[in-house]
N, C-alpha and C positions, 0 to 999 in steps of 0.2 A: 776554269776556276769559278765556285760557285758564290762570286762576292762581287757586286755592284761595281760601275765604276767608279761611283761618286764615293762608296766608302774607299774604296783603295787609292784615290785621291787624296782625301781627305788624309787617310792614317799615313800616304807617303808623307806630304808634309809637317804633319806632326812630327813622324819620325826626322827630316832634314831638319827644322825648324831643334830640335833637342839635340842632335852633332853637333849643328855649328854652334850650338850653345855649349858645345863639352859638356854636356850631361854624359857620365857612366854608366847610371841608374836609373832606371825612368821608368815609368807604367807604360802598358799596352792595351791593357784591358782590366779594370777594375771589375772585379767577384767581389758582388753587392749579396749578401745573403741576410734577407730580411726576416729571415726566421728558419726554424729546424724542426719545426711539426710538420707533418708531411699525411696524405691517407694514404700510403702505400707503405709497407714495410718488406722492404727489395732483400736481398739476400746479402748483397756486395753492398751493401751500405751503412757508410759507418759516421754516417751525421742525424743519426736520429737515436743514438742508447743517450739519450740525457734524462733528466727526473722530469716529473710532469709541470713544477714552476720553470725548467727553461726554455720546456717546449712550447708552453703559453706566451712567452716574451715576443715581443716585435720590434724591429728598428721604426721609430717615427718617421714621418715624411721629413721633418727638418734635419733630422740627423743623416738619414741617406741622402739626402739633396747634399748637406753641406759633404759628408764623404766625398760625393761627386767632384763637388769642386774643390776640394783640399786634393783631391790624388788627381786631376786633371786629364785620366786617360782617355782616347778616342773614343774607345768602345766600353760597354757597361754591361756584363753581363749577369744575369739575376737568377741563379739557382735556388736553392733548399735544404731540406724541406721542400713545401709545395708554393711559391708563392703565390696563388690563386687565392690560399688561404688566407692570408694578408687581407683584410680589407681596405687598407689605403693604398694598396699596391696600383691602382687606375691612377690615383697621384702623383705616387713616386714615379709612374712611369711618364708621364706626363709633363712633371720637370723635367725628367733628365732628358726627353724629345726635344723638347723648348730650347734646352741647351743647346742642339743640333748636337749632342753624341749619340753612337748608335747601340740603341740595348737589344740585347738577346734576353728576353724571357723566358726560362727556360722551365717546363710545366711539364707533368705527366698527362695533361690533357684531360684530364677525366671532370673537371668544372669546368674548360675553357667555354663549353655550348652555352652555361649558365650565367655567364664573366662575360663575353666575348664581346656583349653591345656597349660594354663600360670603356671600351678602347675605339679607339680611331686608325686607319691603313698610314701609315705614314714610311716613307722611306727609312727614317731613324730606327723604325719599331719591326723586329722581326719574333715571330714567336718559336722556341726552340722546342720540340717535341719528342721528349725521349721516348723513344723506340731500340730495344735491343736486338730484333729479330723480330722473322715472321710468328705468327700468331700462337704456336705453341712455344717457342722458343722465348719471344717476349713476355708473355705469362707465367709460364715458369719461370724468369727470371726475378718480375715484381710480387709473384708468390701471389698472385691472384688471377681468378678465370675472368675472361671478357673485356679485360683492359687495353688488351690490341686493338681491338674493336673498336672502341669506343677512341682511342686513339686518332686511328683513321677516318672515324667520322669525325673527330674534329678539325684534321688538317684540311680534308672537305671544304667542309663548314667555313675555315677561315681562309683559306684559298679564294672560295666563292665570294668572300669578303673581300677580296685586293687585297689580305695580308701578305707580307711576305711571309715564307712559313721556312724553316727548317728542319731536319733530325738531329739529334745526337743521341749515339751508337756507342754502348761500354763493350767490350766484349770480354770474354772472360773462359776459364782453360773449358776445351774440352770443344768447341768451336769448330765445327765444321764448311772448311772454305766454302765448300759449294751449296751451302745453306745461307752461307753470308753472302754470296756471290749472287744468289737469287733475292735474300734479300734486300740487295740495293736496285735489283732489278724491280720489287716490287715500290720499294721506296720513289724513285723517281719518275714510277707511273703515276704516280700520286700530283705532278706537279710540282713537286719541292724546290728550293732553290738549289742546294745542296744539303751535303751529309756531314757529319762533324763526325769522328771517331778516335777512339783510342783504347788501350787496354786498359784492362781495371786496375787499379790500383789498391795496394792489400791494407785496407783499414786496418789496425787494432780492435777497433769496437764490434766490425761486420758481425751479423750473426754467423755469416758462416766463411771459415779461413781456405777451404779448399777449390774454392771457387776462381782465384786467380793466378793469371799467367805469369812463369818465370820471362828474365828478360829475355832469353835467346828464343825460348817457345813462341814467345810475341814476336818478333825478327821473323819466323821462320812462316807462322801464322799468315802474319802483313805480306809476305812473300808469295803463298799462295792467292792469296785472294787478290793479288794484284795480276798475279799473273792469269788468272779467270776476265779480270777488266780487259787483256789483248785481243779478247773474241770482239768480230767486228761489228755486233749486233749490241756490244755494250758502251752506254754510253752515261756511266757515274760523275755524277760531278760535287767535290767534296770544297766543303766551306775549310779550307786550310789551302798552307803555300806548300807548293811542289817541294820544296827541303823540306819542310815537317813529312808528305808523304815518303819521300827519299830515306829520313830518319828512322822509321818504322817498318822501311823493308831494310833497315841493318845497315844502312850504306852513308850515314852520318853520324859522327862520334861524338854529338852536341853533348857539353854541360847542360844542366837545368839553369837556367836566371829566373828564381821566385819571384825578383822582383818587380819581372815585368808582368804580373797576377796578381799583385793585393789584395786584399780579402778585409772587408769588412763586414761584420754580423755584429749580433747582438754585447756580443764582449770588447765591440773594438776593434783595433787595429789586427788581424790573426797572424802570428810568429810563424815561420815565417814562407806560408804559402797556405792556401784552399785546401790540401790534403793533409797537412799533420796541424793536429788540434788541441795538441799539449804541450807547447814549447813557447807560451806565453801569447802576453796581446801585448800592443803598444796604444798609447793613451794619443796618439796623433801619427800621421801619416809620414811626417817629419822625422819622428823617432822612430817608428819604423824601418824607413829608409837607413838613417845615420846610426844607429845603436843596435840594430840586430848584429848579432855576429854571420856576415853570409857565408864565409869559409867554413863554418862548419855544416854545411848543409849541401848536398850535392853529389850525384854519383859518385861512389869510390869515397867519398868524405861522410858519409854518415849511413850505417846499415839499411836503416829505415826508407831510405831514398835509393839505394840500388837496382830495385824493379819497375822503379819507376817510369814509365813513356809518355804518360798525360801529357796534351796536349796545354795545359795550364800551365803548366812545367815549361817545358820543349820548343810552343810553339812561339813563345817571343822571343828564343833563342834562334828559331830556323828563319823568322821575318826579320831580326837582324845581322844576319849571312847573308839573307838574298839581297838585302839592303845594300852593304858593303860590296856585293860580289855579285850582280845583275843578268851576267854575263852567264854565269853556273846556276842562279835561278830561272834564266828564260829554258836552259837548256833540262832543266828536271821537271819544269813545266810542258814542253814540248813533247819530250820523250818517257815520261811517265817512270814510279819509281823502277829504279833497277833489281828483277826479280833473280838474278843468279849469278855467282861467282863470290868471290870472297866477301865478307861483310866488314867493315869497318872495324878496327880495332877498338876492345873496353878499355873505357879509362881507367886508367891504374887504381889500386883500393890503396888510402892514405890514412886510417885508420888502424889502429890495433883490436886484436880480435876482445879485447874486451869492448870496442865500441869508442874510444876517447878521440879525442877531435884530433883533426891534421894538423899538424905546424906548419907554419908559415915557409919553412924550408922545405916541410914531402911538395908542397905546394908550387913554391917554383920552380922546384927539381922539376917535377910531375908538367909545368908550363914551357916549361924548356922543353923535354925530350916531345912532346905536343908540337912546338915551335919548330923541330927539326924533321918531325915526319910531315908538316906540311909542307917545308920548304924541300921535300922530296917528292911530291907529289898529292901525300894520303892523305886521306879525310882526316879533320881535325873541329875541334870545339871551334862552334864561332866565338868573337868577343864577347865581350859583357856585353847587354844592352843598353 
């Protein structure tokens, strides 16, 4: 596991410290997004069709800082747009260090060599560098030539710095295992800590719709490419928990909990996750929390979230399973995901084909018959978070 031991210390207690509190609902990681200009225009990206005054918008240093501590989560991660472009963004980063939680920056790299002296190495501070693929493959993807390049010379660069440095990895249809297989081989000769990855997820806004994977194509995908990590000359080490990778080769039937992902940008509080961006804001992290409606949103509960795998989704669902259940996370950590045999069963769809939300009855129904394939053995949603 490619994750400190002082953060995985740190987020256990967080995490005990909110049980015994009977917290339901809690953050894991706060998606700080200080802006939505960006200088790349990616293919699979559907956080930059806005008009040119809201691309010009930025969160202030005070309003991110207070974000931070109104949602309280361990970790802070800071996507886009590009936040490089930010120019307060050495501050924002800076509080939320001070704070001791730990941020992931997450940059196309292409300013980080120009940026780079406005930051300090700090344990808290890791910088995340998207990377989709090797050199043709990731350029084709950001729809520009040389951006690989220039990628790699910054993780370089910032290596050479005592940053800690990571990737994060979209993949998207069409994905060839032993392309991806070699690119984490290239990835980790680099130094890296680890790898973050997931599938793409099918904006509305993307420029282009044909670029992402159905949910079972991802399953079967994840499947390959894991079974490539068994060669004994591979040694991947990915910034997630052995049940989120478990998740992704088909072998955990997790709900989504959005709420362990909150999303604040330039509107506010985002309804009710990082990937849908038309289901409202809330004016406070409080209403948020208490006034969204969360049954309506979730595999099988709402169309839009059905092909869902993100790891913003997912993985504070698979950290509290292993949380609960230690015993079945040391052993998916050990033994690496399971690449053959049956896959976990889909959660039931609790919607009608026009799209209308679940009732509170397909809901329990749907909890219940969940409740009795566990207590048979199979995989099952974990709890709320």
């Amino acid at each position: 596991m490619g994750i400190p031991l002082l953060q995985v210390y740190r987020v256990a207690r967080y995490l005990a410290g909110r049980k015994l509190r009977g917290d339901k609902r809690f953050p894991l990681v706060l998606m700080l997004e200080p802006l939505f200009q960006c200088n790349l225009a990616c293919s699979g990206c559907g956080k930059i069709d806005y008009p040119k005054e809201i691309l010009q918008r930025r969160v202030s240093v005070a309003d991110a800082l207070r974000a931070v501590d109104e949602c309280g989560a361990p970790i802070v991660s800071i996507p886009g747009g590009e936040p490089l472009i930010h120019k307060e963004m050495p501050q924002i980063v800076a509080g939320i260090v001070a704070r001791k939680k730990f941020v992931y920056l997450c940059t196309n790299a292409i300013l980080l060599a120009k940026h780079i002296d406005e930051y300090l190495p700090s344990p808290y501070l890791t910088f995340s560098i998207h990377l989709d693929g090797n050199r043709r493959r990731h350029d084709e993807s950001v729809c520009q030539e040389g951006v690989f390049d220039k990628a790699v010379a910054a993780i370089r660069l910032a290596r050479e710095r005592g940053f800690r440095v990571t990737i994060n990895c979209t993949l998207f249809n069409g994905e060839n295992p032993d392309d991806v297989a070699e690119f984490f081989d290239t990835a980790m000769s680099l130094g890296i800590e680890g790898i973050t990855v997931s599938p793409g997820y099918s904006y509305h806004h993307a420029p282009r719709q044909d670029v992402f994977l159905g949910r079972h194509a991802s399953k079967q995908l994840f499947r390959e490419i894991f079974r490539r990590r068994r060669a004994p000359d591979r040694r991947w080490t990915f910034n997630h928990s052995g049940l989120f990778l478990d998740f992704l080769a088909g072998n955990q039937a997790y709900q989504c909990t959005p709420w362990s992902n909150p999303t604040y940008n330039v509107f506010g509080w985002q309804r009710p996750c990082y990937l849908l961006s038309d289901e409202g804001y809330a004016s406070s992290y409080r209403s948020l929390i208490e006034d969204t409606d969360w049954d309506h949103y979730g595999v099988g509960r709402n169309p839009r979230c059905n092909n869902c795998m993100a790891h913003c989704g997912f993985e504070g669902t698979a950290v509290n399973d292993a949380f609960n259940h230690p015993f079945k996370a040391m052993l998916a950590a050990l033994r690496g995901p399971r690449v053959s045999g049956t896959m976990a069963p889909d959660l039931p769809i609790l919607y009608t084909d026009a799209g209308e939300a679940p009732t509170v009855a397909a809901i329990a129904l749907a909890d219940v018959k969940r409740s009795r394939r566990e207590a048979a053995g199979e995989s099952g949603a974990a709890e709320p978070l």
